[in-house]
C-alpha positions in Angstrom: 42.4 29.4 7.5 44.9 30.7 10.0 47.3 28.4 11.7 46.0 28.9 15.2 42.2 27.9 13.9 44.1 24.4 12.8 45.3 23.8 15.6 42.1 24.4 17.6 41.5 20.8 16.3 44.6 19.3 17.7 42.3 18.3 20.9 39.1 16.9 19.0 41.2 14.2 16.7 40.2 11.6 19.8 40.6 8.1 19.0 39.0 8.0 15.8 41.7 9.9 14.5 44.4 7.7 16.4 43.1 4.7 14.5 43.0 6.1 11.2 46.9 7.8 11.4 47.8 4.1 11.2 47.3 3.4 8.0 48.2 4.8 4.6 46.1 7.5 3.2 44.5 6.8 0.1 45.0 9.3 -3.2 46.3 12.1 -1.4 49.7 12.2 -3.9 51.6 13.3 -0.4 52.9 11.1 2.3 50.1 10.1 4.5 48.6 13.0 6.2 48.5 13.1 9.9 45.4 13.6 11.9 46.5 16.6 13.8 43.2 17.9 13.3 39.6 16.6 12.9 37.0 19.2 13.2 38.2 22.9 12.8 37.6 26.1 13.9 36.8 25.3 17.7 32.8 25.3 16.4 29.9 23.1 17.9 28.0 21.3 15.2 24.6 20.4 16.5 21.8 19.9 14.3 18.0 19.5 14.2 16.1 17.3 11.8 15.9 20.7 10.1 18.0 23.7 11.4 20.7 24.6 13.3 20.3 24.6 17.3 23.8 25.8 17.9 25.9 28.0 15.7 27.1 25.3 12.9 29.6 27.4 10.2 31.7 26.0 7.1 34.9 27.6 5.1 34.1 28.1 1.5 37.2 28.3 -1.0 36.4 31.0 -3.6 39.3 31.0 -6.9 39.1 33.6 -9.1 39.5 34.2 -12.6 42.3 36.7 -12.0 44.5 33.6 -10.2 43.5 34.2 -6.4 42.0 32.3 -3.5 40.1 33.2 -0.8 38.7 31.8 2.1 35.2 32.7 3.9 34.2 31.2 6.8 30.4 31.6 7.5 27.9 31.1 10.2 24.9 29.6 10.3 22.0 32.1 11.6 19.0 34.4 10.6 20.7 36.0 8.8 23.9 34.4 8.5 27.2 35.8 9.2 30.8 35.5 7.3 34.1 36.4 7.9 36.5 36.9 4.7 40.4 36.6 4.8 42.9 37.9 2.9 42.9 36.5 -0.8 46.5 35.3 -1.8 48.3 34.2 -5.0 47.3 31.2 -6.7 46.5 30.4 -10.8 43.7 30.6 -12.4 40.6 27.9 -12.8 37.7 26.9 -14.0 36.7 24.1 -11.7 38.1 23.2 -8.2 37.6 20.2 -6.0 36.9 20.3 -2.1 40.5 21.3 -0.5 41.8 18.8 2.2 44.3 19.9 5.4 46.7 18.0 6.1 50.1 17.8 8.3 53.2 16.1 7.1 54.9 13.3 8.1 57.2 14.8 10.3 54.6 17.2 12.0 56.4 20.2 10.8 54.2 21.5 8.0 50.4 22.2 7.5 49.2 22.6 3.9 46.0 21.9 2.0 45.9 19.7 -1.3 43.3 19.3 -4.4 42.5 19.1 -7.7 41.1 21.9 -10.3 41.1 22.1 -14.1 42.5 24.4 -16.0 41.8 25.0 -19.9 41.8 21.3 -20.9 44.6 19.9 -18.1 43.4 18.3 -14.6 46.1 19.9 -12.0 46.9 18.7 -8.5 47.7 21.5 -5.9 49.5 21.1 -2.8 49.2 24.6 -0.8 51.6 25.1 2.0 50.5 27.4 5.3 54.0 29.0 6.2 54.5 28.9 10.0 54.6 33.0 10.1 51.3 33.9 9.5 52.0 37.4 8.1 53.1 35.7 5.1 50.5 34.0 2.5 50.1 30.7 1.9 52.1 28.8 -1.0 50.6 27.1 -4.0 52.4 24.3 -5.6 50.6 22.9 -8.5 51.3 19.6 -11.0 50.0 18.7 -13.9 48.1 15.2 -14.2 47.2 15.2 -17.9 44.9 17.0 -20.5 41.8 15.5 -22.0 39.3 17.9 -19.4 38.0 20.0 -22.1 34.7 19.0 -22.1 34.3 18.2 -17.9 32.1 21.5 -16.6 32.4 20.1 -13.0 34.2 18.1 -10.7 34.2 16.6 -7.0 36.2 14.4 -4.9 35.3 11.8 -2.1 37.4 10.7 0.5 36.6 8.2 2.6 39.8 7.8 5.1 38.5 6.8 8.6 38.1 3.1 8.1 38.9 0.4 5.7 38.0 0.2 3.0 39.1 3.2 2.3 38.3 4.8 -1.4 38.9 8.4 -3.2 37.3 9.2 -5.8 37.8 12.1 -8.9 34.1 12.6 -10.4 33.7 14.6 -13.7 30.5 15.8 -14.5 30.9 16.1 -19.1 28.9 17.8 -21.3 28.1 15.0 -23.2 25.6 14.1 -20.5 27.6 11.8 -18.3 29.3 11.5 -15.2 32.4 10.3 -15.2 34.4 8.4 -11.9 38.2 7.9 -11.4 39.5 6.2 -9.0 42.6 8.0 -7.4 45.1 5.4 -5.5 48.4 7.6 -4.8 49.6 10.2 -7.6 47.4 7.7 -10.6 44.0 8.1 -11.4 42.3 5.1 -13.0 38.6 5.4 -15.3 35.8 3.5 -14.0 33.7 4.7 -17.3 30.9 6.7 -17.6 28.0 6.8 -16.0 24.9 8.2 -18.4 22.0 9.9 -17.6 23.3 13.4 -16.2 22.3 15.5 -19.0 20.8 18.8 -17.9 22.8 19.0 -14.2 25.0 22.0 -13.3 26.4 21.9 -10.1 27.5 19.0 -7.8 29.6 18.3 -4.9 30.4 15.5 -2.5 27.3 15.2 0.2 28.0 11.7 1.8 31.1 9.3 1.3 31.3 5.8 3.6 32.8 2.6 2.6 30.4 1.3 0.5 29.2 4.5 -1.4 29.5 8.0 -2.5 26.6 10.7 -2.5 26.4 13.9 -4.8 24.8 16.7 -4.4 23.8 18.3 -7.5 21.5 21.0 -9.5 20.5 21.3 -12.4 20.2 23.7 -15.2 16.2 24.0 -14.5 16.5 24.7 -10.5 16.2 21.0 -9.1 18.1 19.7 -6.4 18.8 15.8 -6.5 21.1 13.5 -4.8 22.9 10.7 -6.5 23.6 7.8 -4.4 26.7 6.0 -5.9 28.1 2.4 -5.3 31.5 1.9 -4.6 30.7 -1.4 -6.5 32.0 -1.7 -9.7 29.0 -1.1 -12.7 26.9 -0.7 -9.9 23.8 2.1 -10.8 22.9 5.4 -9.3 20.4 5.7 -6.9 18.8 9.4 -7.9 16.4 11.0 -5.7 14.7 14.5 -6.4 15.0 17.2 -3.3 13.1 20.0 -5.2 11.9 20.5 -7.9 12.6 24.4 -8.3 14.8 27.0 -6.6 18.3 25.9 -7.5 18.5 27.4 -10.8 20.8 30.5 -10.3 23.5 28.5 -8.3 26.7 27.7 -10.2 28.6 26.4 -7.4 26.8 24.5 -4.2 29.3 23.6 -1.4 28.1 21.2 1.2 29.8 20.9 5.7 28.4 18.2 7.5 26.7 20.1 10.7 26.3 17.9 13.9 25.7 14.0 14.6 22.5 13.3 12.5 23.7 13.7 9.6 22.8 17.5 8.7 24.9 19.7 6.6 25.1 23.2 5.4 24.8 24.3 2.2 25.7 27.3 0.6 24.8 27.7 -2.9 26.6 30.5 -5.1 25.3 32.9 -7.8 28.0 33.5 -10.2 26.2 36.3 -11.9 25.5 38.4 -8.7 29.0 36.9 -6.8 26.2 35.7 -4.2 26.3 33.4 -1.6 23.2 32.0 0.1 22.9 29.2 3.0 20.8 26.5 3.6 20.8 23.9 6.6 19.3 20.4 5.4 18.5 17.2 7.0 19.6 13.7 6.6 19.0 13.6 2.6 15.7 11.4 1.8 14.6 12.4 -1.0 11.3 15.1 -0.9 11.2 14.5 2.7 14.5 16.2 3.4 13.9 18.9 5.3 15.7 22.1 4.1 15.4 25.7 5.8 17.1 28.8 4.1 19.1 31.2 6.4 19.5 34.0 3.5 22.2 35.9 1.2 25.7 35.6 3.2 27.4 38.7 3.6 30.9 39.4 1.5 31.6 39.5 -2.0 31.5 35.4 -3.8 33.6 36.2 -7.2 34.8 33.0 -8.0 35.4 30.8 -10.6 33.9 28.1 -8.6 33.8 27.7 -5.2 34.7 24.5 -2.5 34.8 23.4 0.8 37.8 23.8 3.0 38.0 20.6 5.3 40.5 18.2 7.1 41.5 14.9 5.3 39.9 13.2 8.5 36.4 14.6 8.1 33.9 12.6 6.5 30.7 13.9 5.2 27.1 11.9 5.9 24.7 14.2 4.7 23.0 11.2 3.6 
């Protein structure tokens, strides 16, 4: 996402994000971000109870096996459009959480930060924009400790516009569990696990407020479901079935909120064909969402997973 793009922004942060730069963010592992920037890209996000009125888009990460990243920001239409920027270096991954902008303290300095595994070690990134935008942007990555081996997937929350605020690390295992940590500065602390996910696939974070969290996920045999999660502590899962079928081939789903009713995009990738495909959907409720395809995005989706590309200041309500 090029510099100018981010700061675009600069004139939407409005008084929400005045409030919020008063207090310290929670589990970022940087000093507290600045809101410098709360919607990106300049785009109006309007949204029906089932579509798109206005042009919503969203900026899916795409890391690679080989050690890249790539950004592609896409359109919502019939059919939907794309634009893809340059790939630059950065390590190789097998899972990524959503990447989160940010400005530093002293207002000299965008980067993005996140988490991703690699082999059986959990990794935080912090990836610096330099302010010549010839020159690629700069990974930084630390290690936060092994014991991953067996987590296929993994999300963060981030709820940072209001107290009280939370962030939250969810692991989706192969034993059949999801797992949530919660992240307060540079620790993570295990809330347990959470049974009953065997059979998903692919999940990402679809609402976050102060008093829950709400995945998105698949599974293996083409459902779509939301779990609605309690901030509570040994609260239980709320699960709701979206469809039944025609999420099956989608390895990697990454959800953008889209306008004030609580609609998102969300674009579900193919691993095995590098495909991309969008979707707008309604507040989530269950089998009466309502959910309209928009087609097979255009550019090449070759990564190892794939995640949104947002602001530390932009909250998603899809449900």
């Amino acid at each position: 996402m090029k510099l100018q793009r981010l700061a675009l922004a600069l004139a939407g942060a409005g008084l929400i994000a005045s409030a919020a730069a008063s207090a310290p963010a929670a589990a970022t592992g940087q000093a507290d971000p600045k809101p410098r920037f709360f919607s990106k890209s300049g785009l109006t996000k309007t949204m029906s109870s089932s579509a798109t009125s206005e042009a919503c888009g969203t900026s899916v990460g795409v890391p690679t096996a080989a050690g890249t990243m790539q950004e592609i920001d896409v359109t919502a239409g019939k059919p939907p459009t794309s634009f893809s920027w340059d790939s630059f270096k950065y390590v190789s991954s097998r899972a990524d959480a959503t990447w989160y902008a940010a400005f530093n303290s002293t207002g000299t300095q965008f980067y993005f930060y996140g988490l991703l595994l690699q082999g059986g070690n959990l990794y935080r990134h912090t990836t610096y924009l330099p302010a010549d935008e010839t020159k690629p942007w700069v990974p930084t990555f630390k290690k936060v400790g092994p014991g991953w081996t067996t987590f296929k997937s993994i999300a963060t929350s981030n709820y940072s516009v209001a107290a009280p605020r939370h962030a939250y690390l969810y692991g989706l295992n192969t034993n059949g569990s999801l797992y949530r940590y919660q992240m307060v500065g540079t620790s993570f602390r295990g809330l347990g696990p959470i049974p009953g996910f065997r059979g998903f696939k692919a999940m990402t974070v679809l609402s976050e407020t102060a008093t829950y969290d709400t995945l998105l996920m698949t599974t293996t045999a083409g459902a779509l479901w939301t779990a609605h999660i309690p901030v509570a502590a040994g609260a239980k899962p709320v699960m709701k079935l979206i469809r039944s079928s025609g999420f099956a081939a989608y390895e990697s789903i990454v959800v953008e909120g889209c306008g004030t009713r609580g609609g998102s995009l969300v674009t579900g990738v193919d691993h095995d064909t590098q495909s991309g495909y969008l979707y707008a959907m309604s507040k989530a409720n269950g089998s009466a969402t309502a959910l309209t395809s928009y087609g097979k995005i255009p550019g090449v989706f070759n990564g190892v997973s794939h995640v949104l590309l947002t602001t530390h200041y932009d909250q998603l309500v899809g449900e």
